[in-house]
N, C-alpha and C positions, 0 to 999 in steps of 0.2 A: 566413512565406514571404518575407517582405520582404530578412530576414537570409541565409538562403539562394539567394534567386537575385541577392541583389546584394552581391555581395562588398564592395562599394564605400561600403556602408552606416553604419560606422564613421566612416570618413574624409567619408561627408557631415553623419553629427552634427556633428563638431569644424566642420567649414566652416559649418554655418549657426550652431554656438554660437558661429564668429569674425566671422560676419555682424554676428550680434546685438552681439559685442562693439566690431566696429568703429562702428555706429550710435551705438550710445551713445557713444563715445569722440567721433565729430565732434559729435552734441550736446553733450556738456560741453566740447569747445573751443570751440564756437560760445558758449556760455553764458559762458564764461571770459573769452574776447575781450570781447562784449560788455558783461559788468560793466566790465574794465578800459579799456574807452573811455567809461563811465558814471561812473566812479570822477572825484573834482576832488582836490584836494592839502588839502582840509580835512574830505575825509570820511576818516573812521575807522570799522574794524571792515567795510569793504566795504559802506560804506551805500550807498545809489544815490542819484544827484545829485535836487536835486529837479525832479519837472516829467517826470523817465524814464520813467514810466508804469508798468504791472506789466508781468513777462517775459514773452514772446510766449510761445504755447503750438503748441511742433511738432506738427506733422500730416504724418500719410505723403503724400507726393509722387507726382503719374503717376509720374515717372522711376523710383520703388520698383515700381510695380505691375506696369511693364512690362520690369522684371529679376526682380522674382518669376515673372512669367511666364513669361519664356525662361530662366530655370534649373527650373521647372517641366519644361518640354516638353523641355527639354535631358538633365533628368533621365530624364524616364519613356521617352522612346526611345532612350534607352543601353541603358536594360535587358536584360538578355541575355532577359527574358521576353517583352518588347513583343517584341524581334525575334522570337522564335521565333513566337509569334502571328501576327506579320506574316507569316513564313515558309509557313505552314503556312495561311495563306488565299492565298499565292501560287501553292501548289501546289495546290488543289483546282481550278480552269479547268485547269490541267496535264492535271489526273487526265480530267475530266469529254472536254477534246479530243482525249486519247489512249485514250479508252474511246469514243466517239464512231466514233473514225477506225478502231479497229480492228473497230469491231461494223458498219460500211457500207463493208468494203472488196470486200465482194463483189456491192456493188448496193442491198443491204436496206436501209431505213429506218431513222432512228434513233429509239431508245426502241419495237423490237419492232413499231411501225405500229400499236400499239395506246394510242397517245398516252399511255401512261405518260412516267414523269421529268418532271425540272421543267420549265416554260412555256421556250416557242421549242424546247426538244433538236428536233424535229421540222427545222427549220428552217436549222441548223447548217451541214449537209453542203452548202447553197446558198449560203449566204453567212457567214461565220467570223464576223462583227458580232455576228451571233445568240448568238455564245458567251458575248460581255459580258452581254447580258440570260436568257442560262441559266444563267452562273454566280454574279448575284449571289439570281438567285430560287431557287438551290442553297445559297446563303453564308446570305441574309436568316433563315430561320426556325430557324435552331439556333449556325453557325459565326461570324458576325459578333455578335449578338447575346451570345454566350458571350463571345468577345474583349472587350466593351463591358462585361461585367459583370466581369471579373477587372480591367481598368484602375479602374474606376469604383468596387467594391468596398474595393480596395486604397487608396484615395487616403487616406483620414484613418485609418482604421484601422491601414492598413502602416506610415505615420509616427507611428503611438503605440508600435506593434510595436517598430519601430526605437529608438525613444527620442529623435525627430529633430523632434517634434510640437511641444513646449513649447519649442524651440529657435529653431524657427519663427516662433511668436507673440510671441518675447522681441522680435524685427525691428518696428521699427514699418509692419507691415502689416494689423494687425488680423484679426479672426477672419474677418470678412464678405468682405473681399476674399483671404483665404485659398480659402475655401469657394468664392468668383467664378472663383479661381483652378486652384484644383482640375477644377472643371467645366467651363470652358473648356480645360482639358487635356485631360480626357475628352472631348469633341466635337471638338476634334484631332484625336484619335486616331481618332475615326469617321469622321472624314471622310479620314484616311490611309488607314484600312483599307478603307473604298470602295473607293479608289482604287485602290489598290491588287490587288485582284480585279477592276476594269475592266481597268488596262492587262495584267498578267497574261492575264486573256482574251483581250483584244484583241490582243497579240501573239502568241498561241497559234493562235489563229484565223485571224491574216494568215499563218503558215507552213502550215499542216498543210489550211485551206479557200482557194477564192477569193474575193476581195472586188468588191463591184459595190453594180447598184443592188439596193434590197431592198424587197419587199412588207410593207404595214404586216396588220395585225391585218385591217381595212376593207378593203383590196384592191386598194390604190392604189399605185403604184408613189413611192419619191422616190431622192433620188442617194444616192450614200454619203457626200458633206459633211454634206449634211443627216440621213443615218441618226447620223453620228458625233455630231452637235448633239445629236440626241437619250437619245444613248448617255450624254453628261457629263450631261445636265440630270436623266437615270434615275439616274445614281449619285450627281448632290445630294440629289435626294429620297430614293433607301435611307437616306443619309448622315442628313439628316432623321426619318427613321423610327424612327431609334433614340435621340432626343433623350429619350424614355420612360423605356427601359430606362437611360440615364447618370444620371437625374435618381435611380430606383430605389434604383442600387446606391449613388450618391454619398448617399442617407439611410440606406441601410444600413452604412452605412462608417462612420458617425455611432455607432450603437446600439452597438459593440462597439470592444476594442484587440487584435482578433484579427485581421492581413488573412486569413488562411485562413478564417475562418469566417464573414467579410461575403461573402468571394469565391463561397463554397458556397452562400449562404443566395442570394445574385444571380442565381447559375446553378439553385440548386434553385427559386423565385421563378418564374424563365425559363420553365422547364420546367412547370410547373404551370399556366400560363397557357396554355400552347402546347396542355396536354391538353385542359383544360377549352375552348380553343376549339373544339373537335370536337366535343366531345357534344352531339347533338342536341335534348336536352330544354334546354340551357342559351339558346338561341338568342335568349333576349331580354335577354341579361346581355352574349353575346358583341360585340356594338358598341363596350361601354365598355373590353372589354380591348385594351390597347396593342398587340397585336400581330394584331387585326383586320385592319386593311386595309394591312398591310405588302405583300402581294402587285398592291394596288393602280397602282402604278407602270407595270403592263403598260398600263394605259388612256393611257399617254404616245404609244405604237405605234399608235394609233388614228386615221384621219384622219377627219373632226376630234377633237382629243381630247378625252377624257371627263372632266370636271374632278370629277364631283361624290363620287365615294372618294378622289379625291388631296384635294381640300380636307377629307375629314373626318377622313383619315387625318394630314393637319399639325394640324388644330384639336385632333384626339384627344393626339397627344404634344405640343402646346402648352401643353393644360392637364395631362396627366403631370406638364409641367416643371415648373408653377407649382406643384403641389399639393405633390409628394415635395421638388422645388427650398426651398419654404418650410418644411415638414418638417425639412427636414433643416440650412437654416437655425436653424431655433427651440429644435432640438436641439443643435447646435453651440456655441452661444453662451450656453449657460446648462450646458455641461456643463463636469464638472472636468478638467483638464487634469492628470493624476499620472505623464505617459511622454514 
């Protein structure tokens, strides 16, 4: 997939194979210099003066980690794929406030009155805010999560695909700070695509509803500064929520030099979790899976609010991250590099 949706993938082998070539080239002038300033008019054969000590031994630099970075993040939202992702969680608050608007334009309630659709649709038609917290508990359980698995999937996989991977690692940035780097990519991108379906919402919602004060879940009236406080700190936590699913797909991304079939294996993964949370004889297994208390974030709407799903629901993809995070470490670094 990598080759076909990035045209550009060619021209970024040869740039990271000139990366790697320029590295090397100022280490051996740095080497070069410094013999010839070590060098006296009686040594021969390039012996080093005595008392020079042994060569210093280069080690990657912040300055390296934080240009792998931002040619990272430079990269992955170039992509004509990232955008279209992006695109297309833009346009579902779209969908949801012009299906909204056109099903109460005759008085009726939204979501039929019979509380179907996702949490707040009820609440919409009084105040457009509501949109941001119906469109990401629309986005949270299949559409953001998918997005998160095709980035996260692709990240080591797609650059063995490409043949852009061992080009990479020729850089002295090592594997670990690869894999740090990677993932920090992936959680970028969650926390864009948040965002992204908040402000989407929220601008949907300031045209087509009007904006005011808003009743919480409890019953209590607050302003709309303060609904909006609530509104960014709900889209850190989704953002949050899927620290899980990046940790997943980034050790599956690991196991294969397919991106297409880490991508599928993430999103089928997704999905299989998502069934088995349902089934009701599973209910003492359901806690542990990741996408448990994703819906939890409603308890932010609460006065006071209800901490005790939002803290199990961070401590739950905290430890996702460490367990698949180390995974997929242990795997990385002891696997062979042939692309």
């Amino acid at each position: 997939m990598s080759r076909a949706d990035v045209p550009a993938e060619p021209s970024r082998a040869r740039a990271a194979q000139n990366r790697a070539s320029a590295e090397r080239d100022k280490a051996s002038g740095r080497s070069g210099a410094s013999a010839a300033r070590n060098r006296t008019p009686g040594a021969q054969g390039g012996a080093r003066a005595p008392g020079s000590g042994p060569p210093a031994v280069r080690t990657p630099r912040a300055l390296w980690t934080f240009g792998l970075l931002r040619s990272e993040l430079v990269t992955t939202f170039r992509r004509w794929r990232t955008i279209a992702l992006l695109g297309v969680l833009a346009a579902v608050p779209v969908l949801i406030g012009v299906a909204i608007r056109i099903e109460t334009r005759d008085g009726s309630s939204a979501g039929g009155g019979d509380g179907g659709g996702p949490a707040f649709i009820a609440q919409v038609t009084n105040n457009g805010l509501f949109l941001v917290f119906t469109a990401l508990a629309a986005t949270l359980p299949f559409f953001l999560p998918m997005a998160i698995g095709v980035i996260a999937g692709d990240a080591i996989a797609g650059e063995a695909n490409a043949g852009t991977l061992r080009y990479l690692l020729v850089a002295p940035a090592g594997r670990t700070r690869l894999l740090l780097t990677k993932y920090a990519t992936t959680m970028a991108f969650c926390l864009v695509a948040t965002v992204v379906v908040a402000v989407s919402a929220l601008a949907v919602g300031a045209l087509l509803f009007p904006l005011g004060e808003l009743t919480t879940i409890s019953g209590t009236r607050i302003s709309l500064a303060e609904g909006l406080g609530r509104a960014f700190l709900i889209a850190l936590v989704v953002a949050a929520s899927l620290i899980g699913v990046a940790a997943l797909g980034l050790f599956v991304s690991t196991l294969t030099n397919s991106g297409i079939a880490a991508m599928a294996t993430t999103v089928g993964l997704l999905i299989t979790v998502q069934i088995l949370d349902q089934i009701p004889q599973l209910h003492a297994l359901q806690p542990y899976f990741f996408s448990h208390y994703w819906l939890s974030f409603a308890d932010l709407m609460r006065d006071p609010v209800y901490w005790d799903d939002l803290v199990r629901n961070l401590g739950l993809q905290g430890l996702y991250a460490v367990v698949f995070g180390s995974a997929a470490w242990a795997r990385f670094v002891a696997k062979d590099i042939t692309a």
